[in-house]
N, C-alpha and C positions, 0 to 999 in steps of 0.2 A: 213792825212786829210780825213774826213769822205764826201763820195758824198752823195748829195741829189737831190733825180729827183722826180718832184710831177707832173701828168697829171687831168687838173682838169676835175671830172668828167660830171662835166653840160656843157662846152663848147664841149668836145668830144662826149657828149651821143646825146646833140644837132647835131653834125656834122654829127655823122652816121647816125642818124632818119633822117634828111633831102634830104640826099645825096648818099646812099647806101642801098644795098637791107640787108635783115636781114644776109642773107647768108654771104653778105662782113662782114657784123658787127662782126660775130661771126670768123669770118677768120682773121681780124683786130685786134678783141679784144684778142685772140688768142695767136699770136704774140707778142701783147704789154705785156701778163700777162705773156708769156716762157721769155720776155727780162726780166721783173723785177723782177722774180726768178733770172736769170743767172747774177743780178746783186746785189741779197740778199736781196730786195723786196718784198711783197707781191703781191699777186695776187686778193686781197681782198679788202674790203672796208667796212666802217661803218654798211654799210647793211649785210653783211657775202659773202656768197663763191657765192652762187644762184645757177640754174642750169645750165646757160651757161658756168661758170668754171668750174663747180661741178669734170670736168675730172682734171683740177691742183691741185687740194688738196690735194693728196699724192704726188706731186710732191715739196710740195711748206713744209709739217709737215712730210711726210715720214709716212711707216707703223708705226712703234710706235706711232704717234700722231694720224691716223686715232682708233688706237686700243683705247687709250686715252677717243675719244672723244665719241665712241660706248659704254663705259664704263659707262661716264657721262651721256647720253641720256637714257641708261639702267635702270640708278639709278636715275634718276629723272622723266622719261616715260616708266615706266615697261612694260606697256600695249599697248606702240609704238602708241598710240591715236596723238601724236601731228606732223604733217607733215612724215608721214610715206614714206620711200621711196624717199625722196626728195635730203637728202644730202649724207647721210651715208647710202649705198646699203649693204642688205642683212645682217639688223639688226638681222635677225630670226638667223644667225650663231652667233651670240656674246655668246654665253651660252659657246664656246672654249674659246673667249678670258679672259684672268687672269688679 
């Protein structure tokens, strides 16, 4: 039988903006995004990774998915113009990756 755990994001996003410092939020958030990996989960959401995950994302697609997606960004932002530096660190080494 297949589990599903959904935390909605507007009731949570709401509960930490009003009740916690940014600090707990990212301590919280944290937590809740290593449990939904260790549960086969993403760490993610409609909007993407951002940069308060931005450290789960090899944890969550593994090197070969970061190398993937450096590939993709490569090939459709050659010129690294479009959020440089934001998700995918140290675009300038891709020229190794195959």
């Amino acid at each position: 039988m297949q589990k599903f755990l959904s935390i909605g994001r507007i009731g949570i996003s709401l509960n930490f903006s009003l009740f916690l410092s940014m600090a707990d939020v990212y301590f919280y958030t944290s937590i809740l995004c290593r449990r939904a990996l260790e549960l086969d989960g993403t760490c993610t959401g409609e909007h993407g990774i951002g940069l308060g995950k931005r450290s789960l994302l090899e944890k969550e697609i593994g090197e070969s998915g970061i190398n993937v997606m450096k590939r993709l960004k490569r090939t459709l932002d050659p010129k690294n113009l479009m959020n440089p530096g934001k998700v995918l660190i140290g675009m300038e080494d891709t020229a190794s990756v195959n």
